[in-house]
PDB file of N, CA, C and O in Angstrom:
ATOM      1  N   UNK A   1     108.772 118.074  97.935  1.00  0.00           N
ATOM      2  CA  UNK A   1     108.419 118.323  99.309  1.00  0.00           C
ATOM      3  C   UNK A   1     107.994 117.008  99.965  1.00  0.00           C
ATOM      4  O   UNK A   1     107.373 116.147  99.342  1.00  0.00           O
ATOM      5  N   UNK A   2     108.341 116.891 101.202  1.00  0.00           N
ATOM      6  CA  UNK A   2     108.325 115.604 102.074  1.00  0.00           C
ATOM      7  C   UNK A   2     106.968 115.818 103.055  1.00  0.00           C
ATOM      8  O   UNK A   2     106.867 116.620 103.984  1.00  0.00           O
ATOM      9  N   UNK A   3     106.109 115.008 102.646  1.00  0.00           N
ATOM     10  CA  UNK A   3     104.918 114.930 103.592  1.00  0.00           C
ATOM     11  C   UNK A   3     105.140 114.002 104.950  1.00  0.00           C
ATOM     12  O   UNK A   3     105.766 112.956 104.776  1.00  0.00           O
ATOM     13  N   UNK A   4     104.689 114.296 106.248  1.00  0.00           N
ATOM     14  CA  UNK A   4     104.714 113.543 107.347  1.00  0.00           C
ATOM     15  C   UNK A   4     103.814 112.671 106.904  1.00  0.00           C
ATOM     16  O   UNK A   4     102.930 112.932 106.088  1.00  0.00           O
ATOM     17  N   UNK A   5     104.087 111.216 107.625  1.00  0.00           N
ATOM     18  CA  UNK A   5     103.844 109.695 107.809  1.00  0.00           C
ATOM     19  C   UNK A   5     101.815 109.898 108.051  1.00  0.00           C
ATOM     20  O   UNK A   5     100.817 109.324 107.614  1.00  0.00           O
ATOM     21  N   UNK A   6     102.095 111.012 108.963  1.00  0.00           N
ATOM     22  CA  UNK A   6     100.541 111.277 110.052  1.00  0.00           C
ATOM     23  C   UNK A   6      99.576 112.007 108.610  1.00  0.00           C
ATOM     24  O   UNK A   6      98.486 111.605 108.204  1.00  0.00           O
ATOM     25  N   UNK A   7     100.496 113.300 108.001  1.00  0.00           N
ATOM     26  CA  UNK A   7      99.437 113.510 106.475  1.00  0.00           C
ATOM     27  C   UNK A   7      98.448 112.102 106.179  1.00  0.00           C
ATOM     28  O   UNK A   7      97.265 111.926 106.470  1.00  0.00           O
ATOM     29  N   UNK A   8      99.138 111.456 105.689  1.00  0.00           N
ATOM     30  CA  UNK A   8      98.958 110.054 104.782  1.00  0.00           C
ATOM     31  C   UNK A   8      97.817 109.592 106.059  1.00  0.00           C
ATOM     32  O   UNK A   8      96.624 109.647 105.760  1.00  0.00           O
ATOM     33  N   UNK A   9      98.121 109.237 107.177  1.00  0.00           N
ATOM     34  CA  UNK A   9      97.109 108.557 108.032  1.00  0.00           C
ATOM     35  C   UNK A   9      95.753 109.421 108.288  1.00  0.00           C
ATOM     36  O   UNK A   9      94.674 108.835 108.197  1.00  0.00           O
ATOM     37  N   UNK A  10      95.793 110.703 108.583  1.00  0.00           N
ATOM     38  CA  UNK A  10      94.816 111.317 108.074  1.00  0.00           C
ATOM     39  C   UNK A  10      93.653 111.369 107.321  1.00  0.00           C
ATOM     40  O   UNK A  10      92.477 111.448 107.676  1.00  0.00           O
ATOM     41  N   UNK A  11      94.164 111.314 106.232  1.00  0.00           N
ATOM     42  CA  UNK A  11      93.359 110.787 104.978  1.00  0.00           C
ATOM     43  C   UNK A  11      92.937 109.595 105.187  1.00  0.00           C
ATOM     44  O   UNK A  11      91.713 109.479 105.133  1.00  0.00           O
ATOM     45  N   UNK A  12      93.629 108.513 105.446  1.00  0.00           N
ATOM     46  CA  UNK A  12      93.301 107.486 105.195  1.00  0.00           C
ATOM     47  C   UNK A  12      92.091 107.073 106.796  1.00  0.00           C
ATOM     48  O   UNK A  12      91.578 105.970 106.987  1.00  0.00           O
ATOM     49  N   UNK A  13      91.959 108.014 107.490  1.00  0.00           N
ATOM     50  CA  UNK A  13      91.239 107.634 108.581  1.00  0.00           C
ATOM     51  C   UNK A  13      89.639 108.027 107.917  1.00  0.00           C
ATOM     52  O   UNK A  13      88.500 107.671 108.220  1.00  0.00           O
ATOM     53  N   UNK A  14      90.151 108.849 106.972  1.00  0.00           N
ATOM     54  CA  UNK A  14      88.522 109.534 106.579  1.00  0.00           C
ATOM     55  C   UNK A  14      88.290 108.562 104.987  1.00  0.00           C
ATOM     56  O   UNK A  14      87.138 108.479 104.562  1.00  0.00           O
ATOM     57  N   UNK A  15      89.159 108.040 104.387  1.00  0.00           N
ATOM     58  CA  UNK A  15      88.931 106.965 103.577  1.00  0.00           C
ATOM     59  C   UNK A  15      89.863 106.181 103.742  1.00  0.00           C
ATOM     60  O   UNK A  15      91.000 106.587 103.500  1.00  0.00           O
ATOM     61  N   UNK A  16      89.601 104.473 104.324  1.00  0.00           N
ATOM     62  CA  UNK A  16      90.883 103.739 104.031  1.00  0.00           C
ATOM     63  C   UNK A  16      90.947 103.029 102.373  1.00  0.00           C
ATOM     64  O   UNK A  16      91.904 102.294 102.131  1.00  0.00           O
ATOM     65  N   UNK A  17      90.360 103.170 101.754  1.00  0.00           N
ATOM     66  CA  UNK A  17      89.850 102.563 100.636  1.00  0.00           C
ATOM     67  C   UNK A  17      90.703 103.685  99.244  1.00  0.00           C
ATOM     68  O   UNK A  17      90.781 103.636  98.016  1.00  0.00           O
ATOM     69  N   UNK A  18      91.225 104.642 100.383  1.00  0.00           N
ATOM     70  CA  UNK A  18      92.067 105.978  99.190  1.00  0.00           C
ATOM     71  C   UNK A  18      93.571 105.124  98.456  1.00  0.00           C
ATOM     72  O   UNK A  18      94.711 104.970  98.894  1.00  0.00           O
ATOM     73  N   UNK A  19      93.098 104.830  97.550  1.00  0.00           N
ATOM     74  CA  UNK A  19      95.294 103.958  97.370  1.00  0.00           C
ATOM     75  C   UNK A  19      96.384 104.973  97.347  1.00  0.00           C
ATOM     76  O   UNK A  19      97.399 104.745  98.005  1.00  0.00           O
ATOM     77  N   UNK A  20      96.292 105.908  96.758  1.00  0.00           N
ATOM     78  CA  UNK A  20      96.868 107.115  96.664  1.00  0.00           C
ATOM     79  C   UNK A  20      97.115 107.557  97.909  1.00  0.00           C
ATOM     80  O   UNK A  20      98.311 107.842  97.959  1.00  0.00           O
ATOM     81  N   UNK A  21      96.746 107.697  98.628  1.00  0.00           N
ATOM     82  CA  UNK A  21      97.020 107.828 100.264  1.00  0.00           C
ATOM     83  C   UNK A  21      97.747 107.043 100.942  1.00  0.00           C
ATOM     84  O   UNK A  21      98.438 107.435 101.882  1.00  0.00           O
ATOM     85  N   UNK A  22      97.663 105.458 100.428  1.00  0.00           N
ATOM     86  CA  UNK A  22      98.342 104.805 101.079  1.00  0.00           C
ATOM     87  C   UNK A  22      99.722 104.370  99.987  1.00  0.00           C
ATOM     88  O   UNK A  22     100.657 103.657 100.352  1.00  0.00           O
ATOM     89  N   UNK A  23      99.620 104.830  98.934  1.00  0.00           N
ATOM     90  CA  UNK A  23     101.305 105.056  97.951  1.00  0.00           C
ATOM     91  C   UNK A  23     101.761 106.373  98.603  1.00  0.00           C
ATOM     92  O   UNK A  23     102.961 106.645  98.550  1.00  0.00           O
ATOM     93  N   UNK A  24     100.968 107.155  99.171  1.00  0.00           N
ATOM     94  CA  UNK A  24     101.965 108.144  99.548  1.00  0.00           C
ATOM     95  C   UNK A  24     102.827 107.421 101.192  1.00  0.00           C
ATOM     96  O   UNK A  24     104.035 107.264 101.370  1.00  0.00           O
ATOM     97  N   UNK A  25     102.191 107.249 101.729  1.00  0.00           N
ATOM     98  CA  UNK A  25     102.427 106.833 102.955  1.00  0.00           C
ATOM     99  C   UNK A  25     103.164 105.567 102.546  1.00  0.00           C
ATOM    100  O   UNK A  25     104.030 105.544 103.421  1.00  0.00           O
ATOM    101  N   UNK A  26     103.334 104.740 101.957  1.00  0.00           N
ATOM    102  CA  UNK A  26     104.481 103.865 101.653  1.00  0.00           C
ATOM    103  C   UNK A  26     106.157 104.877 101.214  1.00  0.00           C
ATOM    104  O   UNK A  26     107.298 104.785 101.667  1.00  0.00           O
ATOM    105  N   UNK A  27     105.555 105.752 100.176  1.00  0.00           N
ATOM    106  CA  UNK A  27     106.778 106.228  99.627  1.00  0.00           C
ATOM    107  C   UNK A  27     107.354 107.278 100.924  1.00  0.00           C
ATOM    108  O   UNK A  27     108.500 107.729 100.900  1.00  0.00           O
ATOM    109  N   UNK A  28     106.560 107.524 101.828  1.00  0.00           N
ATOM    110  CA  UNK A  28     107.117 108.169 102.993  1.00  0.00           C
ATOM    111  C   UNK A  28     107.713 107.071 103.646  1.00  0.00           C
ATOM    112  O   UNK A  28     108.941 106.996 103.640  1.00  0.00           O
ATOM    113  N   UNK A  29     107.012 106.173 104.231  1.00  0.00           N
ATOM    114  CA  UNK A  29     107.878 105.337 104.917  1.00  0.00           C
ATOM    115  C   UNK A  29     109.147 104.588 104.593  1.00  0.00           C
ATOM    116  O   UNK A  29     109.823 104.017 105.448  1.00  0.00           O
ATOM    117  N   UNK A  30     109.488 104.634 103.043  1.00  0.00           N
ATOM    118  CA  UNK A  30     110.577 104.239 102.313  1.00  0.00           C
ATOM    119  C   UNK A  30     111.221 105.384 102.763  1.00  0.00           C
ATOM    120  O   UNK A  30     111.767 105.253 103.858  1.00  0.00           O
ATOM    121  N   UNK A  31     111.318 106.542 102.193  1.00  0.00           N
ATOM    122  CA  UNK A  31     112.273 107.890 102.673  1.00  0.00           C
ATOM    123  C   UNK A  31     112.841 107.941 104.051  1.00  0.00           C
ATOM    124  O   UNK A  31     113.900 108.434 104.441  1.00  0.00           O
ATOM    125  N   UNK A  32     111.918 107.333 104.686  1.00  0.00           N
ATOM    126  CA  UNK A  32     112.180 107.337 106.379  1.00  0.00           C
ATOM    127  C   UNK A  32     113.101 105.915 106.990  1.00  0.00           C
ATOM    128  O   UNK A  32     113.328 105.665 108.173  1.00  0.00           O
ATOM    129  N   UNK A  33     113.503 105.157 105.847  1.00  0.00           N
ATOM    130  CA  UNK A  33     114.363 104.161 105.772  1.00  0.00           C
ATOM    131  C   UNK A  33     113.493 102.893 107.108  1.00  0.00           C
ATOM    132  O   UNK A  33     113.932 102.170 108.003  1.00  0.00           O
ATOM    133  N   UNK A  34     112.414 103.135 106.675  1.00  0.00           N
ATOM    134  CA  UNK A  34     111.298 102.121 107.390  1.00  0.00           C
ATOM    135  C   UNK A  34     110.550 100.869 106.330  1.00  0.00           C
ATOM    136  O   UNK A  34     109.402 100.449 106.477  1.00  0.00           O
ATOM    137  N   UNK A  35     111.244 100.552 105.568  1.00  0.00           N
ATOM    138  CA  UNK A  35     110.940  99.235 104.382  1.00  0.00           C
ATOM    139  C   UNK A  35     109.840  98.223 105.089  1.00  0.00           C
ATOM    140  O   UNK A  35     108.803  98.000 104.464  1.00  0.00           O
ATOM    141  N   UNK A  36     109.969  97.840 105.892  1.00  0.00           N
ATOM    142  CA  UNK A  36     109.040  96.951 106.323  1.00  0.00           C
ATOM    143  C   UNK A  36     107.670  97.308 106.557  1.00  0.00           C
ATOM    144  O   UNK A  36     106.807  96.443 106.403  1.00  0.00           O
ATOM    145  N   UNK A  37     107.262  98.839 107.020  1.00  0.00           N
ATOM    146  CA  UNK A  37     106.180  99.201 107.093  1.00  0.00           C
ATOM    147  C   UNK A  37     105.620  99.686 106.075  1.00  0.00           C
ATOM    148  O   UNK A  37     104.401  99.832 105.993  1.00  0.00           O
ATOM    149  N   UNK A  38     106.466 100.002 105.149  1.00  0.00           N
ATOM    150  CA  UNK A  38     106.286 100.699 103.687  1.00  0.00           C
ATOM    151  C   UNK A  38     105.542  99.585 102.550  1.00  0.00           C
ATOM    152  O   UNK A  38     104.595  99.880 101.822  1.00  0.00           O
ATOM    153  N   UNK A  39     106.187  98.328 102.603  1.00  0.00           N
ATOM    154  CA  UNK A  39     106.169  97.454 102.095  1.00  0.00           C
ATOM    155  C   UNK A  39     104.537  96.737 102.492  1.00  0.00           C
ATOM    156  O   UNK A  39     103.662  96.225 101.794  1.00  0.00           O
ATOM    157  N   UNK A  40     104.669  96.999 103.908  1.00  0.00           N
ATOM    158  CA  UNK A  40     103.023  96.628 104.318  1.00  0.00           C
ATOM    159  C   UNK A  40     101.961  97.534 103.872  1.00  0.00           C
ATOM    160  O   UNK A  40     100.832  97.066 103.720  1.00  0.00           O
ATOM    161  N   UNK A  41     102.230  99.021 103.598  1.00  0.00           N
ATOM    162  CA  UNK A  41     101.470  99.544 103.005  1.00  0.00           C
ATOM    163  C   UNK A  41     101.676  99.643 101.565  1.00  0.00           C
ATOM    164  O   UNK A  41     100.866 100.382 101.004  1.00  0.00           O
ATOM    165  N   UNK A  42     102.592  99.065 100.787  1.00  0.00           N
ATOM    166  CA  UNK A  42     102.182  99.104  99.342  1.00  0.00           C
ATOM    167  C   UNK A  42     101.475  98.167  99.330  1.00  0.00           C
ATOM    168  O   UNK A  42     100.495  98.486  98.657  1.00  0.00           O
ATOM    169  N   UNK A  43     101.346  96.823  99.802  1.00  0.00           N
ATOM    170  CA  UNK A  43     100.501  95.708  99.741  1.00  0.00           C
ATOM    171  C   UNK A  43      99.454  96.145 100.121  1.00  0.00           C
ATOM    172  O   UNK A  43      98.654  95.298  99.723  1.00  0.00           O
ATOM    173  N   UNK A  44      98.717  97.156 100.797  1.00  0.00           N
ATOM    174  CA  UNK A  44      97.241  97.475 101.368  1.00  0.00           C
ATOM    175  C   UNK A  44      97.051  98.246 100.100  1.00  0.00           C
ATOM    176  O   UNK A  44      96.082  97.970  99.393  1.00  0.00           O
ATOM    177  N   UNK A  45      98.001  99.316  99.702  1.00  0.00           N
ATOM    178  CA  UNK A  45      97.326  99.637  98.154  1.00  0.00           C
ATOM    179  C   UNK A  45      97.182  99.053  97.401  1.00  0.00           C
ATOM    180  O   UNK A  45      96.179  99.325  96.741  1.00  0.00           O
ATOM    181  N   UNK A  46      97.803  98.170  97.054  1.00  0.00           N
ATOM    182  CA  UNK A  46      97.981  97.098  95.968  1.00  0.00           C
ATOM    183  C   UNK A  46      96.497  95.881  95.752  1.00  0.00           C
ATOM    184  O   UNK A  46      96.269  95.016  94.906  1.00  0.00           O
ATOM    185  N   UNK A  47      95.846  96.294  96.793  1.00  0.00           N
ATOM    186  CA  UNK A  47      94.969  95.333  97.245  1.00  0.00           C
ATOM    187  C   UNK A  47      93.174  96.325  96.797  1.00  0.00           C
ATOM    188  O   UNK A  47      91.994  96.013  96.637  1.00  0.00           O
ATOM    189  N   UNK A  48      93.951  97.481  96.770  1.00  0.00           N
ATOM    190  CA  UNK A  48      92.766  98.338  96.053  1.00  0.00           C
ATOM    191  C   UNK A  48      92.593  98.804  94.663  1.00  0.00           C
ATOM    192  O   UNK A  48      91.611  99.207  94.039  1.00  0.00           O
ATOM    193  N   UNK A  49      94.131  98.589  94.292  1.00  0.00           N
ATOM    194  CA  UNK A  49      94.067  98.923  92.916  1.00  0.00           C
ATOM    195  C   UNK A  49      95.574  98.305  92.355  1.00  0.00           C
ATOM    196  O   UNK A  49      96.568  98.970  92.066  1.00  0.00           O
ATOM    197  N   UNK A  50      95.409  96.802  92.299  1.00  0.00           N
ATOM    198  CA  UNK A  50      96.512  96.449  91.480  1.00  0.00           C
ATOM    199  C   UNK A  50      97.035  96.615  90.004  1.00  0.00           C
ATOM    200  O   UNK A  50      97.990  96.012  89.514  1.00  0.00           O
ATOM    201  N   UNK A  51      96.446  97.298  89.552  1.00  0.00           N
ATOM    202  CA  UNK A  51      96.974  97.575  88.632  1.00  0.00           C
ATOM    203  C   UNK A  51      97.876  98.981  88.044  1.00  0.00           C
ATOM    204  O   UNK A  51      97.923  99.587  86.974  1.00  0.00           O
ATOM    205  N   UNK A  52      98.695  99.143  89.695  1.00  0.00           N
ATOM    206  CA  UNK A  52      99.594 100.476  89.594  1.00  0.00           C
ATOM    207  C   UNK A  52     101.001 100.039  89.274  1.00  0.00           C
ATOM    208  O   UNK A  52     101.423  99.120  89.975  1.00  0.00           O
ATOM    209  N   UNK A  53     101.776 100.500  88.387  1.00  0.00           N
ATOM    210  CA  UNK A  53     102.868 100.071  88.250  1.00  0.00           C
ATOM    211  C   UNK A  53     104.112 100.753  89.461  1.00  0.00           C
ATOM    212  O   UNK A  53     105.026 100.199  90.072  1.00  0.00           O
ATOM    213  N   UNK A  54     103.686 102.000  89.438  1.00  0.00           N
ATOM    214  CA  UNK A  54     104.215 102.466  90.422  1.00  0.00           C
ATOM    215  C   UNK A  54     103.971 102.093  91.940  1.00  0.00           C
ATOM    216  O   UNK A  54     104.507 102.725  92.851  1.00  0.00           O
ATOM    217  N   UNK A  55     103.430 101.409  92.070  1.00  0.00           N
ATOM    218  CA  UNK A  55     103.099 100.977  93.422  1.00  0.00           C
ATOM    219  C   UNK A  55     103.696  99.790  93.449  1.00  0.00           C
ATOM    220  O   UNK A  55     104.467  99.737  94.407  1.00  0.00           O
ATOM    221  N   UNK A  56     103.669  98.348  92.516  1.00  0.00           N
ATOM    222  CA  UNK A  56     104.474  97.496  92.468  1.00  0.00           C
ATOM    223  C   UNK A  56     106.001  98.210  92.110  1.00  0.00           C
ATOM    224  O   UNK A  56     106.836  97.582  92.762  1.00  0.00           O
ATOM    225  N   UNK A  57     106.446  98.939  91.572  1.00  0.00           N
ATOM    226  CA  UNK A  57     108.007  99.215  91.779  1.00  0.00           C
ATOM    227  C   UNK A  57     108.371  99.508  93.061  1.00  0.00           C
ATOM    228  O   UNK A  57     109.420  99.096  93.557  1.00  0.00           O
ATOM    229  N   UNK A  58     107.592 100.179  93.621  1.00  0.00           N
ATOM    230  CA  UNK A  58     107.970 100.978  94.866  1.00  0.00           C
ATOM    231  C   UNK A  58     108.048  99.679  95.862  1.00  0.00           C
ATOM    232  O   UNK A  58     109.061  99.619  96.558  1.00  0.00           O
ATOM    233  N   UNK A  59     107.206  98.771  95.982  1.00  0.00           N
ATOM    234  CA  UNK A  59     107.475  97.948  96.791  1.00  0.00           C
ATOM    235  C   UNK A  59     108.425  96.663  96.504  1.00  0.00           C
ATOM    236  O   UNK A  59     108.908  95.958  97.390  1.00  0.00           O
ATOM    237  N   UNK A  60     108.639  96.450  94.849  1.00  0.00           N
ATOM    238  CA  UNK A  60     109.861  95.768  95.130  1.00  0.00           C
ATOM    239  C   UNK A  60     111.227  96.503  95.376  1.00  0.00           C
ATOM    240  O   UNK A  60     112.334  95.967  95.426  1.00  0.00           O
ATOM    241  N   UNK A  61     110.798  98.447  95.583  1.00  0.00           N
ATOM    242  CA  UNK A  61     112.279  98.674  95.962  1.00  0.00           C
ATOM    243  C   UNK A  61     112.634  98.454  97.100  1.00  0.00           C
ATOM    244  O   UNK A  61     113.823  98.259  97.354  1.00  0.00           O
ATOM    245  N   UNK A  62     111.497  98.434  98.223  1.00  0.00           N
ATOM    246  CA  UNK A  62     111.542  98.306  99.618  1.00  0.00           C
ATOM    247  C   UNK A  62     112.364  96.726  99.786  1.00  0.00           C
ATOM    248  O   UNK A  62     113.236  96.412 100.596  1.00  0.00           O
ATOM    249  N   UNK A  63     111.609  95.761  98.510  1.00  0.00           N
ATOM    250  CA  UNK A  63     112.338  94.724  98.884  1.00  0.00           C
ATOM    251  C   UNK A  63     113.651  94.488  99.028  1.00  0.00           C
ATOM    252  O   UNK A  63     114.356  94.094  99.957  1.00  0.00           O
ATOM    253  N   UNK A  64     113.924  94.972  97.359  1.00  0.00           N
ATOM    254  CA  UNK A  64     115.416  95.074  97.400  1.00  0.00           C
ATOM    255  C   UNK A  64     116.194  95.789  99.037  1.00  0.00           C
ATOM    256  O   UNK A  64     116.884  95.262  99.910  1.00  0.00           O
ATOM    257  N   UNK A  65     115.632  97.255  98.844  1.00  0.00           N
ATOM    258  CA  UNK A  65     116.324  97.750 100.754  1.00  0.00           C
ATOM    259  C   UNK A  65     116.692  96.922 101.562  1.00  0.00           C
ATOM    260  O   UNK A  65     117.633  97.047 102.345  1.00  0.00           O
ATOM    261  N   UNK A  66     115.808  95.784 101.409  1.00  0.00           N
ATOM    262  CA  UNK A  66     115.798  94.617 102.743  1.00  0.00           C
ATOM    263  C   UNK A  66     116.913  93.464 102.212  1.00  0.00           C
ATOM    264  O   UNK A  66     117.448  92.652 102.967  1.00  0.00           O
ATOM    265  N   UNK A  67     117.111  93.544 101.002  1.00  0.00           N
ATOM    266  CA  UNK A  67     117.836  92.434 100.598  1.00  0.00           C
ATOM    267  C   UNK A  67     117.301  91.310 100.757  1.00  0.00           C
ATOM    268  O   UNK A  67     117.752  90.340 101.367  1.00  0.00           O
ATOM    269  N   UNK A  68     115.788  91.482  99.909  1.00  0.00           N
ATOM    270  CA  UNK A  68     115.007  90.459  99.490  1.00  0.00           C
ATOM    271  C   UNK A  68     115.376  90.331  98.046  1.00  0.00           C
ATOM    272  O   UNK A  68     114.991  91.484  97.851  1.00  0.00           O
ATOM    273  N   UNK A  69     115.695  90.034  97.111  1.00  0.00           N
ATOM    274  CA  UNK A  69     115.386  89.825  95.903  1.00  0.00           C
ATOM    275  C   UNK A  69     114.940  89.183  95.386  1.00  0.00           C
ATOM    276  O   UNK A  69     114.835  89.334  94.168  1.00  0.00           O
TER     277      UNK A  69
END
């Protein structure tokens, strides 16, 4: 099931400090073929809890999307 972009902001208005909130809201904004904003929010999670593997994949997939490699 596909959560709206606004779910994720939600949450994150009542904690921005949630990473999980903001991996969801990346992996939404990837689905929504929006890489650049996605990518800005795996880096805001990434910044709360680097040590997610899934959160670094997810954002080098955004890279790849962009045809960063």
């Amino acid at each position: 099931m596909k959560r709206p972009v606004s779910t994720y902001d939600t949450a994150l208005k009542l904690n921005q400090n949630f990473a999980r909130a903001w991996e969801g809201k990346s992996f939404a904004l990837y689905s929504l073929d929006r890489p650049v904003e996605a990518i800005i929010a795996y880096e805001t999670a990434l910044k709360i809890n680097p040590d997610n593997a899934k959160t670094w994949t997810g954002k080098g997939l955004a890279h790849l999307k962009l045809g960063q490699v």
